[in-house]
N, CA, C and O atoms as a GROMACS GRO file, in nm:
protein
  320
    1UNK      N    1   1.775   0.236  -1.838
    1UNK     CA    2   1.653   0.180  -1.784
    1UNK      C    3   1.588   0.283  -1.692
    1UNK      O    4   1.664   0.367  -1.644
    2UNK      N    5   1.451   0.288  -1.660
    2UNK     CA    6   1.385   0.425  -1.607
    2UNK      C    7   1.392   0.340  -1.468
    2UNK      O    8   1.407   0.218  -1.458
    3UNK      N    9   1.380   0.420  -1.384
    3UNK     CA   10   1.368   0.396  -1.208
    3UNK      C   11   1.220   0.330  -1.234
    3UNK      O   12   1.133   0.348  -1.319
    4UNK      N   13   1.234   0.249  -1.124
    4UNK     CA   14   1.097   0.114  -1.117
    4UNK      C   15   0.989   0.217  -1.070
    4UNK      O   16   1.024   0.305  -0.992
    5UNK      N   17   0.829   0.209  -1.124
    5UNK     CA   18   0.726   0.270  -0.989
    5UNK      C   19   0.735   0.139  -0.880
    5UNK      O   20   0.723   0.017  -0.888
    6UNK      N   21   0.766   0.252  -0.764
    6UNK     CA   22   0.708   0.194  -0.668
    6UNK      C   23   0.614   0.148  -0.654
    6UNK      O   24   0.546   0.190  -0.747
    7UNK      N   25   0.535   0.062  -0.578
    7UNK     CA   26   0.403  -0.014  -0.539
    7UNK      C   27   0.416  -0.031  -0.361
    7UNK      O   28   0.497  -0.116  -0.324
    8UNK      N   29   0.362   0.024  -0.283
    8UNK     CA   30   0.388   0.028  -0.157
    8UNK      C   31   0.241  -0.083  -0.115
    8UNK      O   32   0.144  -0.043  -0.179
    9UNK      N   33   0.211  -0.185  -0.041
    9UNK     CA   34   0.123  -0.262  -0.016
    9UNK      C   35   0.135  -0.291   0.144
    9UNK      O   36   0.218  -0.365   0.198
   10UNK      N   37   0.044  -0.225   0.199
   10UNK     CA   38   0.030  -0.178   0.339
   10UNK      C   39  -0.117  -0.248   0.417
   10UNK      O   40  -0.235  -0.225   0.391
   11UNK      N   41  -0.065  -0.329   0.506
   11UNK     CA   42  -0.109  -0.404   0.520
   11UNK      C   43  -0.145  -0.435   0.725
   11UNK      O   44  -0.046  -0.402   0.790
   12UNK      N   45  -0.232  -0.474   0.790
   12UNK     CA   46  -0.244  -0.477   0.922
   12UNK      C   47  -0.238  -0.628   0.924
   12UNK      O   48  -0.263  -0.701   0.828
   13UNK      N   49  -0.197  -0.671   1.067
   13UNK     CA   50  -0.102  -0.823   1.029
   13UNK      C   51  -0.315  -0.896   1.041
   13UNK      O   52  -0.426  -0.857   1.079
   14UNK      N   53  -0.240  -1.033   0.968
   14UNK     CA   54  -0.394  -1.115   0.949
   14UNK      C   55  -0.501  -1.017   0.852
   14UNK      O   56  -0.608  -1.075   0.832
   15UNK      N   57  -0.493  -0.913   0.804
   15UNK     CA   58  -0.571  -0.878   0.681
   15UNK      C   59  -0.663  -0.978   0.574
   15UNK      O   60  -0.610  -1.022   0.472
   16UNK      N   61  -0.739  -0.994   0.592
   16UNK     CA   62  -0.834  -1.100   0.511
   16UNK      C   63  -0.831  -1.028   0.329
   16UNK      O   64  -0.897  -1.087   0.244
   17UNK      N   65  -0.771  -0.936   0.301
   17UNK     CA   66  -0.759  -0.909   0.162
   17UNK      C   67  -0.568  -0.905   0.116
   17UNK      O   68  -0.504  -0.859   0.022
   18UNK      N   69  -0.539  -0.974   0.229
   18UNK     CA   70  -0.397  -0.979   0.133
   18UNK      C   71  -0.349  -1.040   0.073
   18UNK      O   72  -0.231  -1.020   0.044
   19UNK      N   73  -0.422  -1.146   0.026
   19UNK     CA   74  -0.363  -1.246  -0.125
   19UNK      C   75  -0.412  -1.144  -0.208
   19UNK      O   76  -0.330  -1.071  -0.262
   20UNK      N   77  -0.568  -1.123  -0.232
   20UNK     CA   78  -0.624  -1.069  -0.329
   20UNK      C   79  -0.543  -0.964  -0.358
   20UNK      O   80  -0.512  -0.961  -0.477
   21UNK      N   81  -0.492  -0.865  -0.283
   21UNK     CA   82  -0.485  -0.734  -0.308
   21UNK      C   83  -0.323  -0.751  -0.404
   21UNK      O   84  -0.282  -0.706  -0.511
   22UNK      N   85  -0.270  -0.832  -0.307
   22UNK     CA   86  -0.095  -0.901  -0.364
   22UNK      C   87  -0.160  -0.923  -0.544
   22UNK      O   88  -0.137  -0.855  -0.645
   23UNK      N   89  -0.222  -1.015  -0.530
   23UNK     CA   90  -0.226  -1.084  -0.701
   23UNK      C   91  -0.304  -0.958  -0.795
   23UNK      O   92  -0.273  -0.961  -0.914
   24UNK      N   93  -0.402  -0.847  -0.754
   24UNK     CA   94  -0.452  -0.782  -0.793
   24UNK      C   95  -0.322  -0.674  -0.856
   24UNK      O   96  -0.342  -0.637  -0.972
   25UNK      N   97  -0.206  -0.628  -0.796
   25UNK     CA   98  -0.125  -0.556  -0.811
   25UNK      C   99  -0.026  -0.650  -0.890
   25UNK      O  100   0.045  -0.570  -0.950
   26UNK      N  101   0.007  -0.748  -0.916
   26UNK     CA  102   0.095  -0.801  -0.981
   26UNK      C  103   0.036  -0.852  -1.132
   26UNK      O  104   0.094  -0.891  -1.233
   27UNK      N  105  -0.094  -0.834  -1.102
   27UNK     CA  106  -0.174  -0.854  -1.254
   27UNK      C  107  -0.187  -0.718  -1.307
   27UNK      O  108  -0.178  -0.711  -1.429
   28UNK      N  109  -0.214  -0.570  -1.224
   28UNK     CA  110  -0.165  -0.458  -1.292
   28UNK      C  111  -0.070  -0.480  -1.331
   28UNK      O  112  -0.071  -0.473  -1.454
   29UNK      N  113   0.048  -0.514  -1.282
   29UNK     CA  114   0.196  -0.421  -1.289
   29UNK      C  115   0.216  -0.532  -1.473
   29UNK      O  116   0.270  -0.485  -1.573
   30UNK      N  117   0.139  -0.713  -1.461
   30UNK     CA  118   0.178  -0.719  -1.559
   30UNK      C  119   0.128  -0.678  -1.708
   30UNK      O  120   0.198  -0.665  -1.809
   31UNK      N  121  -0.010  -0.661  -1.693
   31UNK     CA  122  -0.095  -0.592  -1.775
   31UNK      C  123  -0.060  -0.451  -1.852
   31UNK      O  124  -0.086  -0.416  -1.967
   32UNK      N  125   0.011  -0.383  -1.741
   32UNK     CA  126   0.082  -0.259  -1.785
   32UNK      C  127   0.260  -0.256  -1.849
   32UNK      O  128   0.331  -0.168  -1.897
   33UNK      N  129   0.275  -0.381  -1.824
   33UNK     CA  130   0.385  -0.390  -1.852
   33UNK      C  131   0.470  -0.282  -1.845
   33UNK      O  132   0.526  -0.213  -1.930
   34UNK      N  133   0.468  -0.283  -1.695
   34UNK     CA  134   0.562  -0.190  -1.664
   34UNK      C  135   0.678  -0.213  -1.544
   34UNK      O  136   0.652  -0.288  -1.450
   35UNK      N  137   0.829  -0.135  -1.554
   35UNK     CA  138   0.876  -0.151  -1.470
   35UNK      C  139   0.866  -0.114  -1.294
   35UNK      O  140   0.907  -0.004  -1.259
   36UNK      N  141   0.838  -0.162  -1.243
   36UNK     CA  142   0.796  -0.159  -1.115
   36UNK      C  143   0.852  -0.251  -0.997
   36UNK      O  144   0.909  -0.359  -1.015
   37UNK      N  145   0.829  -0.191  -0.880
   37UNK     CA  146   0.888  -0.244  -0.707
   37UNK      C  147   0.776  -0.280  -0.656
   37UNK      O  148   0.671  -0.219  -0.679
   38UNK      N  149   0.786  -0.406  -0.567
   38UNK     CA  150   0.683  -0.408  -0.471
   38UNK      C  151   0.725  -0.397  -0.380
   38UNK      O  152   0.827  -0.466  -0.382
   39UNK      N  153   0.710  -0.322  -0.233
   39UNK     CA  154   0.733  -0.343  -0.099
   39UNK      C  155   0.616  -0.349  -0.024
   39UNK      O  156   0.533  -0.258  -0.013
   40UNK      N  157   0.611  -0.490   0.039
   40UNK     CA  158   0.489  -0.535   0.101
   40UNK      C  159   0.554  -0.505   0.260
   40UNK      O  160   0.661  -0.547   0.305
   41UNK      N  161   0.441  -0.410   0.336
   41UNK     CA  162   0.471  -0.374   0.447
   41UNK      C  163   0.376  -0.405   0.567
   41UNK      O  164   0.291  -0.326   0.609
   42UNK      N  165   0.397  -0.504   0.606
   42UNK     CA  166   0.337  -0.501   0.771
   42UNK      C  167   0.269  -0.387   0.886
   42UNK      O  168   0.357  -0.342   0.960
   43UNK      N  169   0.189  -0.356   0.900
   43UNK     CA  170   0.198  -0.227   0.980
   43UNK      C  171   0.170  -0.324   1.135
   43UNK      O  172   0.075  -0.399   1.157
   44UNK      N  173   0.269  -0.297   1.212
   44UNK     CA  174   0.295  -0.401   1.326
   44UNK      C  175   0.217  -0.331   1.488
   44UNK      O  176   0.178  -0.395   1.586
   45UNK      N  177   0.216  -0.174   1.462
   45UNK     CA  178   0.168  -0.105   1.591
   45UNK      C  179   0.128   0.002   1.567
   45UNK      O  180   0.169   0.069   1.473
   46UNK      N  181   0.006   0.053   1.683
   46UNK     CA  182  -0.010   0.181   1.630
   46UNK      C  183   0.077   0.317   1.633
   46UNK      O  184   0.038   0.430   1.603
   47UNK      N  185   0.157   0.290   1.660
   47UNK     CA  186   0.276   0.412   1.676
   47UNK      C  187   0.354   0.404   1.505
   47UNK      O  188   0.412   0.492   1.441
   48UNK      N  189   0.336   0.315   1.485
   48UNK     CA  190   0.428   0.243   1.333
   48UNK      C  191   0.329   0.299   1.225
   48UNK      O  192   0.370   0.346   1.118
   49UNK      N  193   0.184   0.290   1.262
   49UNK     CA  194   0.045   0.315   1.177
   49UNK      C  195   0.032   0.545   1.143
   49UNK      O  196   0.014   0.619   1.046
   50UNK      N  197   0.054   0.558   1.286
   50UNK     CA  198   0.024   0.707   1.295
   50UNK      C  199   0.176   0.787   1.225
   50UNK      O  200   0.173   0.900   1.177
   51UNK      N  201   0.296   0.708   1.232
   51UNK     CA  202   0.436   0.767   1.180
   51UNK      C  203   0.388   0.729   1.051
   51UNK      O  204   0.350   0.836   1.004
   52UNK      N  205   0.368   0.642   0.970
   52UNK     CA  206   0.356   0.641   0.832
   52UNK      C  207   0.222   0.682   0.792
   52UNK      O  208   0.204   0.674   0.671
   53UNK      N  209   0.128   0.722   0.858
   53UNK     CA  210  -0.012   0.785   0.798
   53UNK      C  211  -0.080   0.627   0.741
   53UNK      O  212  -0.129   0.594   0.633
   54UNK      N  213  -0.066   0.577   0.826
   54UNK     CA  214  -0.152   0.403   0.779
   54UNK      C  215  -0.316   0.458   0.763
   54UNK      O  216  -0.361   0.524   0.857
   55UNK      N  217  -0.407   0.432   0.642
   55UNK     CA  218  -0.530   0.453   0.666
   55UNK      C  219  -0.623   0.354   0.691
   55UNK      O  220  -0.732   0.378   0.744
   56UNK      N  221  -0.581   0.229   0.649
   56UNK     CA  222  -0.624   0.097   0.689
   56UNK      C  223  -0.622  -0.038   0.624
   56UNK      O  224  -0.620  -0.021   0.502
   57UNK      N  225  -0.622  -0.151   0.650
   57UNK     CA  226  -0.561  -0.260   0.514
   57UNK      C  227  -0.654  -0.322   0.464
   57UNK      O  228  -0.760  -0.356   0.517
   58UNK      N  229  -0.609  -0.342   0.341
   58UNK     CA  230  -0.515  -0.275   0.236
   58UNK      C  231  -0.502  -0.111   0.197
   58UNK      O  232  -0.595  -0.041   0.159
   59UNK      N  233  -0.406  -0.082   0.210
   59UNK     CA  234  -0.367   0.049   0.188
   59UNK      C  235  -0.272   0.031   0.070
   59UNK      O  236  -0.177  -0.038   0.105
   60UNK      N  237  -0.264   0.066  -0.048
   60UNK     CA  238  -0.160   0.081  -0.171
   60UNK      C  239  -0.105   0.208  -0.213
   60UNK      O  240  -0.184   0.288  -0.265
   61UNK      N  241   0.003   0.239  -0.203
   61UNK     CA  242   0.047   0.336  -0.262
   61UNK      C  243   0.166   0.350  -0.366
   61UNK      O  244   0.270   0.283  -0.361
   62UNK      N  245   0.131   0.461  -0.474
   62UNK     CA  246   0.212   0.463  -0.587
   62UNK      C  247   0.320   0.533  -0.583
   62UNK      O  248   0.302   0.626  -0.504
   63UNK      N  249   0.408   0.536  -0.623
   63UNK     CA  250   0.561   0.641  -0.580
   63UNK      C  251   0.538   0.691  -0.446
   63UNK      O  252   0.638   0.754  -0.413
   64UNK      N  253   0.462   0.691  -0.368
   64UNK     CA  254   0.428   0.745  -0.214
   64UNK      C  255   0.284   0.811  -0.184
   64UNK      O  256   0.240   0.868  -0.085
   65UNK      N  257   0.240   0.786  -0.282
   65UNK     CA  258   0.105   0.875  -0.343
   65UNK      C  259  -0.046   0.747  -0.272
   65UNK      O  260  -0.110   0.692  -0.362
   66UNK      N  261  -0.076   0.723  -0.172
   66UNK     CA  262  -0.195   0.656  -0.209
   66UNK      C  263  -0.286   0.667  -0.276
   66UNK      O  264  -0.322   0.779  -0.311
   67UNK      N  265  -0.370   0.524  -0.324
   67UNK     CA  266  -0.455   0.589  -0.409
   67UNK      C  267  -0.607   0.567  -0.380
   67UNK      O  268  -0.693   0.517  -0.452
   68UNK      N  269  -0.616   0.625  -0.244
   68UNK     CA  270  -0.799   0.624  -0.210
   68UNK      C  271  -0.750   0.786  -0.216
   68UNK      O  272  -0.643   0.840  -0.186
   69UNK      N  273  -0.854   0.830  -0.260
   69UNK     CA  274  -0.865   0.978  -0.305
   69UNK      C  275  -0.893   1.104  -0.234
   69UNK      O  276  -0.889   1.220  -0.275
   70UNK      N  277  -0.923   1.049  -0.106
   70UNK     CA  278  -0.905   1.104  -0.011
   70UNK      C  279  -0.801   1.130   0.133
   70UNK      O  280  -0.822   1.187   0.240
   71UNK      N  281  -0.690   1.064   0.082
   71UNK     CA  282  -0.596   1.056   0.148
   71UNK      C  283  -0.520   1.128   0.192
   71UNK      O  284  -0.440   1.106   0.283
   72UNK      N  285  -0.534   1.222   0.132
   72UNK     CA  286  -0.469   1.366   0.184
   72UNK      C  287  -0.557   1.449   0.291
   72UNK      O  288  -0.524   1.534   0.374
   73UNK      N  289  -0.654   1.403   0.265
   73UNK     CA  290  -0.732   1.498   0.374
   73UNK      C  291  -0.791   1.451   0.499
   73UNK      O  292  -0.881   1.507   0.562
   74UNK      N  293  -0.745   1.365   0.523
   74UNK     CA  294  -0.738   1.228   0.621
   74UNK      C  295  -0.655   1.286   0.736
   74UNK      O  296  -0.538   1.322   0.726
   75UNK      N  297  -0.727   1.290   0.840
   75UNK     CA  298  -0.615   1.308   0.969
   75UNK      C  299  -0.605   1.164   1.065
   75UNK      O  300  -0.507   1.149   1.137
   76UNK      N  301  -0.701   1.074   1.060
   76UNK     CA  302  -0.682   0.939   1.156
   76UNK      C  303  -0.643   0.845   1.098
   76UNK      O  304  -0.690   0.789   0.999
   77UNK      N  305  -0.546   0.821   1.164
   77UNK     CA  306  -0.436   0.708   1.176
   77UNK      C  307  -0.408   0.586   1.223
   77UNK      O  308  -0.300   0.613   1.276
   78UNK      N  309  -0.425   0.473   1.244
   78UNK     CA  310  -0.380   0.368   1.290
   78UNK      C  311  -0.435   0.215   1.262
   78UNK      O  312  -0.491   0.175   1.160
   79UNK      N  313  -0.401   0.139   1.383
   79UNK     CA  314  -0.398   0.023   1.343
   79UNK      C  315  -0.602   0.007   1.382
   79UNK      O  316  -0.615   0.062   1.492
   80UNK      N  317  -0.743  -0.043   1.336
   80UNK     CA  318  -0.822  -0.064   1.415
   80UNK      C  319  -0.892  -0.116   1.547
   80UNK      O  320  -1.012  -0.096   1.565
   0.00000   0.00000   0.00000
């Protein structure tokens, strides 16, 4: 069996898009029929936000990879 993709779902607590974003990724993962992880993550403080490079919620990332396309070139961090 191949190692699951990750699905990282990053999130600031009370987020007004986190059902959507939850059911939006579980209708990829089934559409693609593929093997895959979800870890739905809380971002609880801004010290928690700036250690993991939080860019803001919803934030999703693939094997560790986010995917707003500018994410790499992003230096600010945290909770709003």
């Amino acid at each position: 069996m191949k190692t699951p993709i990750l699905f990282e779902c990053l999130f600031a607590p009370g987020c007004s898009s986190h059902d959507e974003t939850m059911a939006m990724v579980r209708r990829l993962i089934d559409r693609l029929d593929i093997n895959a992880r979800i870890n739905e993550i809380t971002i609880s403080n801004h010290e928690m936000a700036e250690r993991i490079n939080f860019l803001g919620s919803p934030s999703i990332r693939i094997n560790g990879i986010d995917i707003e396309p500018h994410a790499m070139t992003r230096k600010a961090f945290g909770l709003g």
